[in-house]
N, C-alpha and C positions, 0 to 999 in steps of 0.2 A: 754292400748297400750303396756306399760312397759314389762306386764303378760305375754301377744302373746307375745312378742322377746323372754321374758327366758323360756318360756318353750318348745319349741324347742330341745333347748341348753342343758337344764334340761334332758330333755328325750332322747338326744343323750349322755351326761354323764352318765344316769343311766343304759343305753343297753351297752354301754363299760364294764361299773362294772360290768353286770349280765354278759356279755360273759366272763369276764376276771375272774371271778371265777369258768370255767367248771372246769379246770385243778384240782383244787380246789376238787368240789364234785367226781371226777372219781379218785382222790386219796382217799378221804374218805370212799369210800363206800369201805366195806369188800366185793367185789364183782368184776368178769370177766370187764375188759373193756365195752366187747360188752354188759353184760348182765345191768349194766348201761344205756347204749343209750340206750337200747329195750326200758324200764320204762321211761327213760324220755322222748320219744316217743311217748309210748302209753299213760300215765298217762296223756300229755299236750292235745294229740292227741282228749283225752275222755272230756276234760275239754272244748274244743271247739267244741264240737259238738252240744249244743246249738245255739250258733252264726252260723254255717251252716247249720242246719237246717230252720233257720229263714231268711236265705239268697236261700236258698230254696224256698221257699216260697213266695220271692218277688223278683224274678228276673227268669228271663227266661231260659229255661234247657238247660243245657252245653249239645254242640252238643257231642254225643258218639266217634266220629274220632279225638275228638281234645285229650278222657282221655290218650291218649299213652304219652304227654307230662309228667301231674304228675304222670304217673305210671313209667316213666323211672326216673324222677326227684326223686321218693321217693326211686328206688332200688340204685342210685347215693348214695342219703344221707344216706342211711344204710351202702352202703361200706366205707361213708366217719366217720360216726362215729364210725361204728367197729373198723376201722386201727387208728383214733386218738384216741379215748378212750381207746385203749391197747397201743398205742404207752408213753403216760403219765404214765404208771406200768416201763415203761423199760427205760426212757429217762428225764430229770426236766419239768418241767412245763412248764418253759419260752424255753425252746428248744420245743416241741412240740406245743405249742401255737405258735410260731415264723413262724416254717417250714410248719405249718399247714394254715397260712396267707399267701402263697407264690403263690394262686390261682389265682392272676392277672397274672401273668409269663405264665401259661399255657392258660388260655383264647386267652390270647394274641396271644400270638403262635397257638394256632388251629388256631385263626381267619387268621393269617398269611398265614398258613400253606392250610388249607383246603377250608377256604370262600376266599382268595387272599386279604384278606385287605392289602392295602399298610401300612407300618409302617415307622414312622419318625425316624430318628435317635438318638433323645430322646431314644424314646424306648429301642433299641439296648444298648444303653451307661446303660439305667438302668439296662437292664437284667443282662448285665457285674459285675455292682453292687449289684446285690443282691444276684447273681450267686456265688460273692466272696465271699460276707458276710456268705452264707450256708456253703460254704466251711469251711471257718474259724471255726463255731457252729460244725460242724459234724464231721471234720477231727480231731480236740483232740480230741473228742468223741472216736473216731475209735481206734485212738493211744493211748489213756489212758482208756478206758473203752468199749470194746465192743460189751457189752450188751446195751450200750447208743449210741451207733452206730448204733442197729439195732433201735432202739426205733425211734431214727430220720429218719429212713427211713420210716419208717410205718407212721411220721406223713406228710412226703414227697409225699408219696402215698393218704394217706386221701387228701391233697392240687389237688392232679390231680382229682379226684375225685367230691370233692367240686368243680372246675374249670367247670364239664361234667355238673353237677344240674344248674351252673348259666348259662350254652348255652342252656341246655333243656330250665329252665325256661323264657328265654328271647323270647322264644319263643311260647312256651305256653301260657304266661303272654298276647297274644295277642287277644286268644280266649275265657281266663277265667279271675274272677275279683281275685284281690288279697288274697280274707277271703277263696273260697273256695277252689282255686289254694293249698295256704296254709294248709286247710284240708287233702285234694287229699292227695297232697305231705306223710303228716302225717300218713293216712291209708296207703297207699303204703311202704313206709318208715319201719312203724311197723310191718306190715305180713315181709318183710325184713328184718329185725332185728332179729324174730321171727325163720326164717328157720336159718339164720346163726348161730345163740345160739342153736338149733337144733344139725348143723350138728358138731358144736364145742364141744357136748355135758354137756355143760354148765344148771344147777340149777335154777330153774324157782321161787323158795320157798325154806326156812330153813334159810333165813337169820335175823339178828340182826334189833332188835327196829331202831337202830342208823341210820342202813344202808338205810329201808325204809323210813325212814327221809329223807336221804340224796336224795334217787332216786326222794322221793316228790317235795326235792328243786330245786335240779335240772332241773326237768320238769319245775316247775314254776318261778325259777329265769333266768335259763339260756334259755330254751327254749320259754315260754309265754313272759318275762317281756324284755328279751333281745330282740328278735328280734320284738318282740310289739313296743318296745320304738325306736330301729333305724327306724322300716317304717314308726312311725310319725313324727321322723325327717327327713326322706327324701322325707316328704311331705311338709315339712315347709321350710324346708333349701336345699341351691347349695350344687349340688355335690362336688364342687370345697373345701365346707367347715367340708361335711363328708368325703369324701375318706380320706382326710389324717389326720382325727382325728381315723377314724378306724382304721390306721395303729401304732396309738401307745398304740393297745387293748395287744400286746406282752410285750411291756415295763410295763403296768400296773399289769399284772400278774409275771412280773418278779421279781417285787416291792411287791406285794402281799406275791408269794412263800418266801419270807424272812423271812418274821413275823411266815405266816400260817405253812409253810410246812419244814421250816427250810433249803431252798435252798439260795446256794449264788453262782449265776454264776462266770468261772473263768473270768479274766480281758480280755484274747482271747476272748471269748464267748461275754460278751460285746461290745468288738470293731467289731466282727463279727456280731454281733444282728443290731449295731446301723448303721453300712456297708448295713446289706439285707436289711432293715426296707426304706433306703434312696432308694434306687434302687427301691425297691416294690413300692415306693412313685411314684419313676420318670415313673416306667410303666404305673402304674394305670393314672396319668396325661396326658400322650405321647399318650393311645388308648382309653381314653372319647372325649380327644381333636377331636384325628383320625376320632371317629367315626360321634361327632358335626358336622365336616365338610365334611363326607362324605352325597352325600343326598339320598334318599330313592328312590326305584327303583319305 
């Protein structure tokens, strides 16, 4: 009985760590941002294809009208890891990891904006908070460095992005099972990845033993084990008790980048981190709430 409660827990602490080390391998690899994502993409993408094949096989064929969900979800996450994995070359780790979580803020606001959800004034009060805390991250950026200024905007951009995958998927998610939703995504994702590194004219081969290390781990820390490990936690556990342990996946890599990468945010940066991180909290709170208690048409 003990086993069931921790591992859960376990497995939501261990997709934290795998996500909080991407910053991590996209600075290590001797290599383009984007040509990073391709690999960890296609490398995770190839490693499941096993398991959808055999999902395949025992379960009923995905109607053809619904593939436009994961085909738009997977060119979403190509543009969302192109502009974060180059925004981490130009910007710290824990700044791009931070701005790059800021995808509740935009959800929310579509849904505002375009489906008319009403929104609490939570909400609002958070945006305000998190709106300031970016501020604070970005604006020394701009005034003391700004090439670190663009860097955060690019992971600003990856966050809108990321925000478009989780409206597609929400929706998709209701005609397709979670394994090969997840596939879909993966091949779409990849041939996207693929044309972008194309047109960037970016190096497909020549690179260092180290780096295709890196690209492997990548694939299978950050992409199989990270997001492996939150969807079996959010099969076991309230949202109430993931959402805001996901939000302190910025903090851990900012803690991480000390040791690893030899970053130390300034004291602004902090108080601005620990600013957006509450506000992104109070969002994400304000429109699960929203949406529990709206009921379904």
């Amino acid at each position: 009985m003990l086993q069931n409660k921790f591992l859960p827990y376990a497995a939501l602490a261990l997709g934290i760590t795998a996500l909080s080390l991407s910053a991590m391998f996209v600075r290590w690899a001797d290599a383009p941002g984007a040509m990073t994502g391709f690999y960890r993409l296609l490398i995770s993408t190839v490693l499941l294809t096993p398991f959808f094949i055999k999902q395949q096989t025992q379960r009923e064929k995905i109607d053809r009208k619904f593939l436009l969900f994961p085909i738009l979800g997977g060119i979403f996450t190509a543009c969302d890891f192109a502009l974060w994995n180059t925004s981490v070359h130009y910007t710290t780790a824990a700044n791009a990891t931070l701005l790059g979580n800021t995808s509740p803020l935009w959800v929310a606001l579509f849904a505002f904006f375009v489906f008319r959800e009403t929104l609490k004034g939570s909400f609002w009060f958070g945006l305000l908070l998190a709106l300031t805390g970016a501020a604070l991250v970005v604006g020394s950026d701009f005034l003391l460095h700004p090439a670190l200024g663009l860097g955060d905007l690019m992971a600003s951009g990856a966050a809108i992005f990321y925000a478009g995958y989780q409206l597609i998927t929400q929706r998709g998610r209701r005609h397709i099972d979670p394994s090969r939703y997840v596939w879909l995504v993966g091949v779409s994702a990849t041939v996207s990845m693929f044309i972008i590194n194309l047109s960037l004219g970016n190096s497909f081969a020549g690179y260092s033993t180290q780096t295709w290390l890196v690209f492997l781990a990548t694939a299978i820390v950050s992409q199989m084990i990270g997001y492996l490990s939150i969807t079996y936690a959010l099969g076991h556990l309230p949202a109430s008790v993931v959402a805001p342990t996901l939000v302190g996946q910025p903090i851990l890599t900012a803690i991480l980048a000390i040791p690893l990468l030899g970053e130390f945010p300034a004291a602004v940066q902090w108080i601005g981190g620990a600013v957006a991180l509450a506000g992104i909290y109070i969002v994400n709170q304000s429109h699960t709430k929203t949406n529990a208690e709206t009921p379904n048409a």
